[in-house]
N, C-alpha and C positions, 0 to 999 in steps of 0.2 A: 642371568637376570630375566631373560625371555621367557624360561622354563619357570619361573618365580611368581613370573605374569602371568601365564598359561593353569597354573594351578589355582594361581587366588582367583579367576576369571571362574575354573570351572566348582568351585565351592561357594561361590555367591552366586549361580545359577543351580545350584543343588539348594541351596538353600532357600530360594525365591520357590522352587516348585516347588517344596516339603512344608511350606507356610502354610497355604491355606488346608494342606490335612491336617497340623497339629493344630489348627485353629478350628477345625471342625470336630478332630479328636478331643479339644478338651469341650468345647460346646456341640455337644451334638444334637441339642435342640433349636440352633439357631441354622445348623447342614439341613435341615429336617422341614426348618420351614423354607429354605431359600431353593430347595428341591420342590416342597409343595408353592413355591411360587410361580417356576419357569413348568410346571405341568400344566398340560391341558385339563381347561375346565370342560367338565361336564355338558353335553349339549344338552336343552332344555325341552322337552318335546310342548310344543304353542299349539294351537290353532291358527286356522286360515288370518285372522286379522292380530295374531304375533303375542296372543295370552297365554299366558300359560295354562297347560293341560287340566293339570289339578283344578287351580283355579277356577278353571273353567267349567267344571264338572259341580265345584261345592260351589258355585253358585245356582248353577241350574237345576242343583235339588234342593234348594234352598227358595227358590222361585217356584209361584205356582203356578204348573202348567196351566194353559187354555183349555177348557173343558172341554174333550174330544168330542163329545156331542156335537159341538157347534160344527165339526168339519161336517156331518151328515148333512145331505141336503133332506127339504120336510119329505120330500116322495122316499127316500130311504128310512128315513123314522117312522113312515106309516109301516109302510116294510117290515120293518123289526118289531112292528106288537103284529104283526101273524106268523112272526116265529113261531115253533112249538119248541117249547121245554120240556126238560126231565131228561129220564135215563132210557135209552131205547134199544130194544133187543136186536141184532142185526144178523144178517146169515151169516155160517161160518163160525157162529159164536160169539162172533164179535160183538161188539157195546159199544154206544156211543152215548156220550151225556153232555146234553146243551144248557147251559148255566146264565139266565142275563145279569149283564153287571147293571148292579144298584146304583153304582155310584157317576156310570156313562148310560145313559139310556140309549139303545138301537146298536152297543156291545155285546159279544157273548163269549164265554169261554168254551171252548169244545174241547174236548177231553177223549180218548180212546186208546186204551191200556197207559202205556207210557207217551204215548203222543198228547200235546195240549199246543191248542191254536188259540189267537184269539182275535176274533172275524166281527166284520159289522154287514149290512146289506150292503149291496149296489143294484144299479137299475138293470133289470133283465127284460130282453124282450120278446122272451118266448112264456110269459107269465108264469112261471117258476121263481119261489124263491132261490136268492144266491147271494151266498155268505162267503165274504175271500178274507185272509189271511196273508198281506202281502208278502207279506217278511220272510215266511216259510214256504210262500207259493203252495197255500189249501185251498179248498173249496168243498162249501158245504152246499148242497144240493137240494132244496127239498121241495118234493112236486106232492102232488095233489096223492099220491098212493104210498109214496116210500119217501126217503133221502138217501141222501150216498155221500159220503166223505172222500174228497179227491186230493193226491198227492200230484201238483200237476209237474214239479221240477221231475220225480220221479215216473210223472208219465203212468201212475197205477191210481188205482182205488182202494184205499185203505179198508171203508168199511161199506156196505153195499146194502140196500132192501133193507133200512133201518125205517122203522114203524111207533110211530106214536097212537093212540087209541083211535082217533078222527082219521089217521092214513089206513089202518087196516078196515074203518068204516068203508073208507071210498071207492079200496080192492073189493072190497065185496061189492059195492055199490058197481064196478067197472065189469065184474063178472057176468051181474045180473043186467047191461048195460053196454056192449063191445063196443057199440056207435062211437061213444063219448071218448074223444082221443086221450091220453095220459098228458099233454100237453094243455087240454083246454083250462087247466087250473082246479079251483075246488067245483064242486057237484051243484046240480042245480039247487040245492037245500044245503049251504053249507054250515060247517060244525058252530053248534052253541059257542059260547065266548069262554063255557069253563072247560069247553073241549080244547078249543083253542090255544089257551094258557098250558094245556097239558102237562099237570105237575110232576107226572109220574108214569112212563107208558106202559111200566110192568104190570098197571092194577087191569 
């Protein structure tokens, strides 16, 4: 009788554990989702005040930024119309070409082979202009005889004695002239306003 107990005891615990596989075996879409229930969901990557990323992203191009202008203060706007423009021959062989953006006044794009910055003034006060690039840590240089393109993370000069039409004026003008430091800015006659603009320093 004991041994009768013992047997029917261990074939209704066989049988309790073999349930829920034939119950999964004959549904195997219902094993399928009650696996995808007890899994870990997906962590959602937010921003600092708990949005989600996406979201966060097609809104904000979806919204029109502030118009970078306005960050300029007016003393750096004045700044940025005596930029000189265009494509400029540099030593070395090198090429620099200064671009204003149309659509940000006192923006530029700088360009040099496969290099492209994109700089606005800031206040300098050694009367030099000076064009920076925070993002990539650039800086565009331009004094009263040349410019010079700086890689400052890299600690080098990308592109060096780059000349717009009015800077090799004022080399000559410094030649004939040693007094006048390279620092004191433009010359005592300085360049017309279409020199200024300089669309093109190759002509």
């Amino acid at each position: 009788m004991k041994k009768f107990f013992n047997l029917t005891l261990t074939l209704l615990t066989g049988a309790a554990l073999a349930l829920p596989l034939a119950v999964q075996a004959q549904h195997p879409a219902a094993g399928a989702a009650a696996a995808k229930h007890t899994a870990k969901k997906p962590v959602r990557k937010t921003t600092k005040k708990g949005v989600p990323y996406k979201t966060a992203k097609a809104v904000e191009e979806q919204t029109p930024a502030q118009t970078l202008s306005e960050r300029l203060s007016e003393a750096e706007l004045q700044t940025a119309e005596q930029v000189y423009t265009g494509t400029f021959p540099c030593e070395l062989g090198a090429q620099v070409t200064v671009t204003a953006d149309a659509q940000h006044p006192g923006f530029f794009t700088i360009t040099s082979g496969k290099l492209r910055y994109y700089m606005h003034p800031v206040e300098s006060r050694t009367g030099a202009i000076r064009m920076e690039d925070n993002r990539h840590g650039a800086v565009w240089l331009q004094l009263g005889s040349k410019s010079m393109l700086m890689d400052q993370k890299a600690g080098k000069r990308v592109a060096d004695n780059c000349q717009a039409s009015a800077q090799k004026d004022y080399a000559a003008y410094l030649r004939d002239h040693p007094q006048h430091q390279l620092l004191d800015g433009q010359p005592p006659t300085p360049p017309s306003a279409a020199a200024a603009s300089a669309p093109d320093a190759s002509d």
